[in-house]
GUVEXMI-391709 format. One record per residue (C-alpha): x, y, z; residue in three letters. Coordinates in steps of 0.5 Angstrom, whole numbers, plus 500, padded with zeros to 3 digits. Layout:
# GUVEXMI-391709
XYZALA;...
//
This chain:
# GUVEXMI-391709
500500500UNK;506505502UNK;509504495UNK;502505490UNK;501512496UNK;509514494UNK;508513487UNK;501516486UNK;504522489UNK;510522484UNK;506521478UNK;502527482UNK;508531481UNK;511529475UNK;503532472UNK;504538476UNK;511540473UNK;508539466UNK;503544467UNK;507549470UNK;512548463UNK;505549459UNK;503554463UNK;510558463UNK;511557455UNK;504559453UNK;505566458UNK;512566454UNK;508565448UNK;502570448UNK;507576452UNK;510575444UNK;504576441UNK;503582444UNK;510585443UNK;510583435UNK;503586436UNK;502591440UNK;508594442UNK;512593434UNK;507592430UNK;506599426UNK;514597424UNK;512590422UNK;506593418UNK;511598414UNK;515593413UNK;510587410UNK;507594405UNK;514596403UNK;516589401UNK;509588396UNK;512594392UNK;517594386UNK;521600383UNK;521601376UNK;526606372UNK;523611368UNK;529612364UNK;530620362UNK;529623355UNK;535624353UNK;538632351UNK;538635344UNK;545636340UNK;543642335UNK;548646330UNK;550652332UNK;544655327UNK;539651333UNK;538646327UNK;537639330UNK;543635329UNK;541628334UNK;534628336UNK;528623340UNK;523618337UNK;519613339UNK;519606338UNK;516600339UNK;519595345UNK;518589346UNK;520587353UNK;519580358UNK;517580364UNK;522575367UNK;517575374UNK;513571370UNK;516568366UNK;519564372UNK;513561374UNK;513557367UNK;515551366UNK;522551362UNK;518547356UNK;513553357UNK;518558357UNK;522555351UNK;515554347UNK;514563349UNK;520565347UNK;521560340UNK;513564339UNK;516570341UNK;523569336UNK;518568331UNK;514574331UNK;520579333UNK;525577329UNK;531575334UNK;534570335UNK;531565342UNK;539565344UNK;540573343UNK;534574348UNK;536568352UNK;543572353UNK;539578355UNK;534576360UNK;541573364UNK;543578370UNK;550581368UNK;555578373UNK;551571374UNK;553565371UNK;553564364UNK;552572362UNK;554575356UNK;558582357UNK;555586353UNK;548582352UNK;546581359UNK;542585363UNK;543590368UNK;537594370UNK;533592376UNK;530585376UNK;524587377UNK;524591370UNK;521587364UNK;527586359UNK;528589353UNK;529583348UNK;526586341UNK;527595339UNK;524598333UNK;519593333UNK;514595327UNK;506597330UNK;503592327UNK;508587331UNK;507590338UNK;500591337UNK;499583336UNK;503582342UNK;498587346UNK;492584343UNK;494576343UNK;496575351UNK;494569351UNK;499568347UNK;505571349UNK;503571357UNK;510575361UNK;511579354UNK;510587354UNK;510591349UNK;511600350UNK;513606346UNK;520608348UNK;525613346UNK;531612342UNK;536617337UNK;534619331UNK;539623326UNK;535629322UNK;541630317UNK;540638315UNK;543638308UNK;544630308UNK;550630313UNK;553624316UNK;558627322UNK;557620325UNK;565622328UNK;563628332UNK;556626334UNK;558619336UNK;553614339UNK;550610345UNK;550603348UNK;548600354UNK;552601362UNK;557596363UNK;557593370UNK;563597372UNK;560603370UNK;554602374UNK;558600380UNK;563606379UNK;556610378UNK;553607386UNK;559608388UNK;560616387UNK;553616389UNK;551618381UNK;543618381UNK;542619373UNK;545613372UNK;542606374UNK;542600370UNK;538601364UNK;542606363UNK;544608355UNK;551613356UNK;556616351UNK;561611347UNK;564617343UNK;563623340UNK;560629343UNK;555624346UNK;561621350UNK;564628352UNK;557631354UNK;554625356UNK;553627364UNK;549634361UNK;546630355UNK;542624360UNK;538627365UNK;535624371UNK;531617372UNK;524617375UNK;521611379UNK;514609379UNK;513605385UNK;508599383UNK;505595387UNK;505587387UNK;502580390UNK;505575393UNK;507572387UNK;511578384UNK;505580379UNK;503587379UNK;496589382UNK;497597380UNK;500603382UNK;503606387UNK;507613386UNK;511617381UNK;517621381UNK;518624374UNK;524624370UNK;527629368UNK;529630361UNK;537632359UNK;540639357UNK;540641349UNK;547641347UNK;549646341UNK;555646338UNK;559650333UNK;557646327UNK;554649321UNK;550643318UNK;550647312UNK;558648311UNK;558641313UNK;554638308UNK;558642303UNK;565639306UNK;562632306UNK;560632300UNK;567636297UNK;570630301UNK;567624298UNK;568628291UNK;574629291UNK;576621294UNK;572619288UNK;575623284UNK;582621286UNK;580614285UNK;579614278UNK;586618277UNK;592614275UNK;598615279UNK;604617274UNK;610613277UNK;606607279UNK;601608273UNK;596605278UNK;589609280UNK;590613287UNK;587608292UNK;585614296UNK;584609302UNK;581615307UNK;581622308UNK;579628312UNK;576636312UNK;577640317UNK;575647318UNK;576653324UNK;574659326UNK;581662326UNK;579668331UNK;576662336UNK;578656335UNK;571653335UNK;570648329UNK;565649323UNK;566643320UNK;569636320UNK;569630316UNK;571624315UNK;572618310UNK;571612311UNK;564613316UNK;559610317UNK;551611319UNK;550613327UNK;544609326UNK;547603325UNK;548604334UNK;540605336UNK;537598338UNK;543595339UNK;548593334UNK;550586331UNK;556582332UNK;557583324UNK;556591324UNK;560592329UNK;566587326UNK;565591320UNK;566599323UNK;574595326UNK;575592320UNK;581594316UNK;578591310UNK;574596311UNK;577602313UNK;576602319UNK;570606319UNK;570608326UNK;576611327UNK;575619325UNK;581621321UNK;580628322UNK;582627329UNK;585619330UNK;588619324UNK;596621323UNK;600622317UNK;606625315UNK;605633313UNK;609634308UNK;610641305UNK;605644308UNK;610643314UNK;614648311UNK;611655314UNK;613653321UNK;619651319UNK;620658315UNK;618661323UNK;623657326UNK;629659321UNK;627667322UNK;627667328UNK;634663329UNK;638667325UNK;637667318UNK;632673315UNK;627675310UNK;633677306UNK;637670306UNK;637667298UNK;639660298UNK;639655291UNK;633651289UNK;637646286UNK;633641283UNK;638635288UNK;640636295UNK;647630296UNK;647628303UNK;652623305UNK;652618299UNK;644620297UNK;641626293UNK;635628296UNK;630631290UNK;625637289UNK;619634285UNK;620633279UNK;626635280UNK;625642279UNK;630648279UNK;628655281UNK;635658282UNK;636663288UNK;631664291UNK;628666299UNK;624664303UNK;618667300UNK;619664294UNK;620657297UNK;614657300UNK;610659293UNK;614654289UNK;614648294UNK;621648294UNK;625642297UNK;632643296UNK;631649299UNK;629646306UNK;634641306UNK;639647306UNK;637649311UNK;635643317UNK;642641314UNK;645648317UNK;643646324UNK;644639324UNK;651640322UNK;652646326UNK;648645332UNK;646636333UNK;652633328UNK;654629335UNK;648624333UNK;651620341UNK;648628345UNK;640627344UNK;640634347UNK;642637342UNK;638645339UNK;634643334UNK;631650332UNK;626647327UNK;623642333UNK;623647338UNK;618651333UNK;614645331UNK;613644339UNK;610652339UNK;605650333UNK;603644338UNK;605639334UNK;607632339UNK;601634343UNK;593634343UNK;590640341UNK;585639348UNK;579638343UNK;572636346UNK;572630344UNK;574622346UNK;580619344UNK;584624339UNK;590623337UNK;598627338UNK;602626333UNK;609624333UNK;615629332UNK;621625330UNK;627628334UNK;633625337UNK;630623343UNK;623619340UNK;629616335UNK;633613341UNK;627611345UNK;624608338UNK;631604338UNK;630602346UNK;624599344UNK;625595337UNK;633593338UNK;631587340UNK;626585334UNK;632588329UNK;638585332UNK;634578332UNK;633579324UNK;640580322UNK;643576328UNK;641570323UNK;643568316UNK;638571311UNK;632567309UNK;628566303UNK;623570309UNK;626577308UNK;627581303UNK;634584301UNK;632591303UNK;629588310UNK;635585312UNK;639590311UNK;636594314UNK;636591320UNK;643590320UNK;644597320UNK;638599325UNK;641594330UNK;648598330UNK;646605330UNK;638605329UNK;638610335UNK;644616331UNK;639622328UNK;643623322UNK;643629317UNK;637624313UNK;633625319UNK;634633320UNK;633634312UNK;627630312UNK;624633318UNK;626640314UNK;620638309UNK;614634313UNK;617627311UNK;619621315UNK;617619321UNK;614625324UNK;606624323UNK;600629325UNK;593629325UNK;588634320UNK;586638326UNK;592640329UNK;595642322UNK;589646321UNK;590649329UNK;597651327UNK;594655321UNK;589658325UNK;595661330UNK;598664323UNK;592666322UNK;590671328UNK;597673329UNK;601667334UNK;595665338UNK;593657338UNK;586655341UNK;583648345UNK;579646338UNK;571646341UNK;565643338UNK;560645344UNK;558651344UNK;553651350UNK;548648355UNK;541650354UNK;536647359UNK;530643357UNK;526650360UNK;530653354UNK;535657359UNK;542657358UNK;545653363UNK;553654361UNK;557658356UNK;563654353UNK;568659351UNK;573659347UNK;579657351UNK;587660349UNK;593654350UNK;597658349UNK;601662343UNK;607662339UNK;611667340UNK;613669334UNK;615677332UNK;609680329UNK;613682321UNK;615674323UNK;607671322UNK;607678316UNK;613676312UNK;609668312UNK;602670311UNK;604674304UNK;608669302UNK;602665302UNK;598669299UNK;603668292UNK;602660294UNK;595662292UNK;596667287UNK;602665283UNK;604658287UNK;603652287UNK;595652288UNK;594659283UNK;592653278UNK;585651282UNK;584659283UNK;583661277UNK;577666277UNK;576666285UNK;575673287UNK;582673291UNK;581681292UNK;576680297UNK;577674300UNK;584673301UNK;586666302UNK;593664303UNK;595656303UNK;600652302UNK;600645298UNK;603638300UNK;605632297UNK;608627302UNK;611621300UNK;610614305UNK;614609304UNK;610602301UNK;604607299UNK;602613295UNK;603620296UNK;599623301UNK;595629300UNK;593635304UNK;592643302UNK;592647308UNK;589654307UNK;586660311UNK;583667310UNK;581672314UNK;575669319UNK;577661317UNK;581656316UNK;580650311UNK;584643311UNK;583638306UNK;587630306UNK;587625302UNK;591618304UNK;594615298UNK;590621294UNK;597624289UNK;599630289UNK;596637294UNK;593641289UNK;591636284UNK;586633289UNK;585638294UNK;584645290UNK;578643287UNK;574642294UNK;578647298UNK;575652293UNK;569650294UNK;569650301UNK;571658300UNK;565659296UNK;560656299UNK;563659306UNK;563666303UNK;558666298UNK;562666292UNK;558666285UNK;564665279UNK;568672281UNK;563675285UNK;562675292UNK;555673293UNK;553676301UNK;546673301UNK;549666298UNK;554665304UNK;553659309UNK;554662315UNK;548668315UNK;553675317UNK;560672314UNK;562677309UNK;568678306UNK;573683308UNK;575690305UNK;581689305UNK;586687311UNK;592690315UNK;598689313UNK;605689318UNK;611694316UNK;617692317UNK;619694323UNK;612690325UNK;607697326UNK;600696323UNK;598699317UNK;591699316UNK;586698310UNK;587704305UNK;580704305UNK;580706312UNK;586711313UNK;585718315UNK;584722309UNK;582718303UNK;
//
C-alpha cells in the first residue's frame, strides 16, 4: 500500500511539473504575440507593404544636339519595345518558357539564344557581356527594339498567346540630316552601361545612371554624356505574393536632358561631306603617274575652323558610316564591320584619330622656326633640283630647279632642296654628334610651339597626338625595337625576308638609334616619321592666321536646359601662343598668299575673287614608304581655316584644290568671280574689305579703304 500511495504522489508531481512548462510556454507565448502585435506591429506592418512594392525605372529623355543655326542634328523618336517580363516567366515550366520564346522569336525577329542571353542578370552565370541584362530584376526586359506596329499590337492583342510578354513605346535616337549630313564621327553613339560602369555609378552615388541605362560611347555624346542623360524617374507599382503587379502605387517623374548646341554648320557640312566623298571619287579614277595605278584614295579628312575662335564648323571623314546602325542594338556582323581594315576601319575619325606624314604643308612652320634662329627674309638659297647628303641625292619634285631664291618663294613653288639646306645647317651646326640626343633642334622646337606632338584639347574622346620624329623619339624607337631587328640580322638570310628588310635590320641593329642628316633634312619638309593629325594641321594654321594665337578646338558651344535656359556657355578656351615676332607671321601670310595667287594652288583659283576673299595656302604631297603619296592643302582666309586630305590620293592640289575651293565658295557665297553675300552659308560672313597688312618694323598698316583722309 505504501509504495502504490509514494507512486501515485509521484505521477501527481510529475502531472504538475508538466503543467507548469505548459503554462510557462503559452504565458512566453502570448507576451509574443502582443509584443510582435501591439508593441511592434506598426514596424512590421510598414515593412509587409514596402516589401508588395516594386520600382520600375522610368528612363529619361535624352538632350538634344543641335548645330550652331538650332537645326537638329540628334533628336528622339518612338519606337516599338517588345519586353519580357522575366517574374512571370519564372513561373512557367522551361518547356513552357521555350515554347513562348520560339513563338516570340518567331513574330519579332530575333533569335531565341540572343533574347535567352538578355534576360540572364549581367555578373550571374552564363551571362553575356554585352548582351546580358543590367537593369532591375523586376524591370521586364527588352529583347526586340523597332518592332513595326503591327507586331507590337499583336503581341498587346493576343495575351493568351504570349503571357509575360509586354509591348510599349520608348524613346531611341534618330538623325535628321539637315542638308544630307552624316558627321557620325562628331556625334557618336549609344550603348548600354556595362557592369563596371554601373557599380562606378553606385559608388559616386551617380542618381542619373542605373542599370537600364544607355550612355555615350563616342563623339559629343560621350564627351556631353552627363548633360545630355537627364535623370531617371521611378514609378513604384504594387504587387502580389507571387510577384504579379495589381497596380500603381506612386511617380517620380524623369527629367529630360539638356540640349547641346554646337559649333556645326550643317550647311557648310553637307558641302564639306559632299566635296570630300567627290574628291575621293575623283582620285580613284585617276591614275598615278609613277606607278601607272588609280589612286587608292583609301581615307581622308576635311576640317574647317574658326580662325579667330578655334570653334569647328565642320569636320568629316572617310570612310564613315551610318549612327543609326547603333539604335536598338548593333549586330556582331556590323560591328565587325566598323573594326575591319577590309573595310577601312569606318569607326576610326581620321580628321581627329588618324596620323599622316604632313609634307610640304609643314613648310610654313619650319619658315618660322628658320626666321627666328638667324636666317632672314632677305636670305637667298638655290633650289636645286637635288640635294646630295652623304651617298644619297634628295630631290624636288620633278626634280624642278628655280635658281636662287628666298623663303617666300619657296613657299609659293614648294621647294625641296631649299628646305634641305636649311634642316642640313643646323644638323650640321648645332646636332651632327648623333650620340647627344639634347641637341638644339630650332625646326623641332618650332613644331612643338604650333602644338605639333600633342592633343589639341579638343572636346571629344579619343584624339590622337602626333609624333614629332626628333632624336629622343629615335632613340626610344630604337630601345623599343633592337631586340625585333637585331634578332632578324643576327640569322643568316631566309627566303622570308626580303633584301631590303634584311639590310635594314642590320643597320638598324647597329646604329638605329643616331638622327643623321637624312633625318633633319626629312623633317625640314613633313617627310619621315613625323605624323599629324588633320585638326592639328588646321589648328596650327588657325594660329598663323589670327597673329600667333593657338586654340583648344571645340564643337560644343553651349548647354540649354529643357525650360530653354542657358545652363553653360562653352567658351573658346586660349592654349597658348606661338611667339612669333608680328613681321615673322606677316612675312609667311604674303607668302601664302603668292602660293595661291601665282603658287602651287593658282591653278585651282583661277576666277575666284582672290581680291575680296584673300585665301593663303600651302599644298603638300608626302611620300610613304610602300604606299601612294599623301594629299593635303591646308589654307585659311581672314574669318576660317579650310584643311583637306587624302590618303594615297596623288598630289596636293591636283586632289584637293577643287573642293577647297569650293568650300570657300559655299562659305562666303562666291557665284564664278563675284562675292554673293546672300549666298553665304553661314547667315552674316562676309568678305573683308580689305586687310591689314604689317610694315617691316612689325606696325599695322591698316585697309586703304579706312585711312584717314581717303
Amino acid at each position: 500500500m505504501a509504495a502504490s500511495a509514494e507512486g501515485s504522489r509521484r505521477s501527481r508531481l510529475r502531472l504538475l511539473v508538466v503543467q507548469a512548462l505548459v503554462f510557462s510556454l503559452f504565458a512566453t507565448l502570448l507576451v509574443r504575440l502582443y509584443y510582435l502585435q501591439v508593441v511592434t506591429g506598426d514596424e512590421y506592418t510598414a515593412q509587409a507593404a514596402s516589401q508588395s512594392v516594386r520600382e520600375v525605372v522610368v528612363q529619361p529623355q535624352r538632350g538634344l544636339i543641335v548645330d550652331a543655326q538650332g537645326r537638329p542634328l540628334v533628336t528622339n523618336r518612338t519606337s516599338w519595345v517588345v519586353s519580357v517580363d522575366r517574374t512571370m516567366l519564372g513561373r512557367m515550366s522551361e518547356e513552357r518558357q521555350q515554347q513562348l520564346l520560339e513563338r516570340l522569336s518567331d513574330v519579332v525577329g530575333v533569335r531565341t539564344v540572343r533574347m535567352e542571353r538578355a534576360l540572364v542578370n549581367c555578373g550571374d552565370e552564363g551571362s553575356v557581356v554585352g548582351e546580358c541584362w543590367n537593369g532591375s530584376p523586376y524591370q521586364p526586359v527588352p529583347v526586340a527594339t523597332d518592332v513595326a506596329q503591327d507586331i507590337a499590337l499583336r503581341v498587346l492583342e493576343q495575351p493568351e498567346d504570349f503571357p509575360a510578354v509586354l509591348a510599349e513605346q520608348q524613346t531611341v535616337r534618330s538623325y535628321p540630316r539637315p542638308f544630307g549630313i552624316n558627321l557620325a564621327h562628331v556625334l557618336g553613339y549609344l550603348s548600354p552601361i556595362t557592369e563596371e560602369e554601373y557599380d562606378q555609378a553606385e559608388s559616386d552615388e551617380d542618381a542619373s545612371l542605373n542599370g537600364a541605362s544607355t550612355v555615350g560611347r563616342a563623339g559629343v555624346e560621350q564627351q556631353y554624356d552627363a548633360w545630355l542623360r537627364g535623370m531617371p524617374g521611378y514609378q513604384r507599382v504594387a504587387v502580389d505574393s507571387m510577384g504579379r503587379v495589381l497596380g500603381d502605387d506612386s511617380e517620380v517623374e524623369a527629367e529630360p536632358g539638356n540640349t547641346l548646341v554646337t559649333s556645326i554648320d550643317a550647311k557648310v557640312q553637307g558641302v564639306v561631306e559632299q566635296q570630300l566623298a567627290d574628291t575621293i571619287a575623283r582620285a580613284r579614277a585617276t591614275r598615278d603617274p609613277v606607278t601607272k595605278r588609280n589612286y587608292v584614295a583609301d581615307s581622308g579628312a576635311a576640317v574647317v575652323l574658326e580662325a579667330k575662335t578655334g570653334r569647328v564648323v565642320a569636320m568629316a571623314s572617310q570612310p564613315t558610316y551610318d549612327p543609326e546602325v547603333w539604335v536598338g542594338g548593333i549586330s556582331k556582323k556590323q560591328l565587325a564591320r566598323l573594326y575591319s581594315e577590309d573595310a577601312g576601319t569606318p569607326l576610326l575619325g581620321r580628321a581627329t584619330q588618324g596620323q599622316f606624314a604632313p609634307g610640304s604643308t609643314w613648310k610654313p612652320f619650319m619658315t618660322a622656326g628658320a626666321l627666328t634662329h638667324g636666317y632672314s627674309t632677305d636670305t637667298r638659297l638655290a633650289c636645286s633640283s637635288g640635294f646630295q647628303v652623304g651617298n644619297r641625292v634628295f630631290k624636288n619634285y620633278e626634280s624642278g630647279a628655280y635658281g636662287v631664291i628666298g623663303f617666300d618663294k619657296a613657299l609659293e613653288v614648294s621647294c625641296n632642296t631649299f628646305f634641305y639646306r636649311v634642316g642640313y645647317d643646323f644638323w650640321r651646326r648645332l646636332g651632327s654628334d648623333v650620340d647627344d640626343v639634347n641637341a638644339k633642334d630650332p625646326l623641332v622646337s618650332e613644331a612643338k610651339n604650333f602644338g605639333f606632338g600633342s592633343e589639341t584639347g579638343l572636346d571629344l574622346p579619343g584624339e590622337a597626338a602626333g609624333r614629332i620624329a626628333d632624336r629622343k623619339w629615335k632613340l626610344a624607337y630604337y630601345e623599343s625595337m633592337k631586340d625585333y631587328y637585331c634578332g632578324i640580322s643576327g640569322k643568316p638570310q631566309d627566303g622570308k625576308t626580303s633584301d631590303f628588310v634584311y639590310k635594314f635590320a642590320r643597320e638598324f641593329c647597329i646604329e638605329g638609334f643616331a638622327y643623321r642628316a637624312g633625318d633633319a633634312v626629312n623633317f625640314a619638309i613633313g617627310q619621315g616619321d613625323t605624323i599629324v593629325t588633320p585638326l592639328q594641321l588646321a589648328r596650327a594654321y588657325g594660329a598663323l592666321a589670327n597673329g600667333g594665337t593657338l586654340y583648344e578646338p571645340r564643337i560644343g558651344k553651349a548647354v540649354v536646359g529643357p525650360d530653354g535656359e542657358v545652363i553653360k556657355k562653352i567658351r573658346p578656351k586660349k592654349a597658348g601662343t606661338v611667339g612669333l615676332p608680328e613681321k615673322v607671321i606677316s612675312y609667311i601670310d604674303e607668302a601664302l598668299q603668292g602660293v595661291t595667287r601665282q603658287g602651287t594652288m593658282s591653278w585651282k583659283m583661277v576666277g575666284f575673287p582672290l581680291d575680296e576673299v584673300q585665301v593663303r595656302s600651302k599644298t603638300g604631297s608626302a611620300e610613304v614608304y610602300g604606299k601612294q603619296s599623301t594629299s593635303w592643302v591646308a589654307s585659311y582666309s581672314e574669318d576660317y581655316v579650310v584643311v583637306m586630305m587624302v590618303s594615297q590620293g596623288g598630289t596636293g592640289s591636283g586632289t584637293n584644290g577643287e573642293a577647297v575651293r569650293a568650300i570657300y565658295e559655299a562659305l562666303y557665297g562666291v557665284a564664278g568671280d563675284k562675292v554673293v553675300p546672300g549666298k553665304a552659308a553661314i547667315p552674316g560672313t562676309t568678305a573683308p574689305a580689305g586687310l591689314p597688312t604689317f610694315t617691316d618694323d612689325g606696325s599695322i598698316v591698316p585697309p586703304a579703304a579706312t585711312r584717314k583722309g581717303e
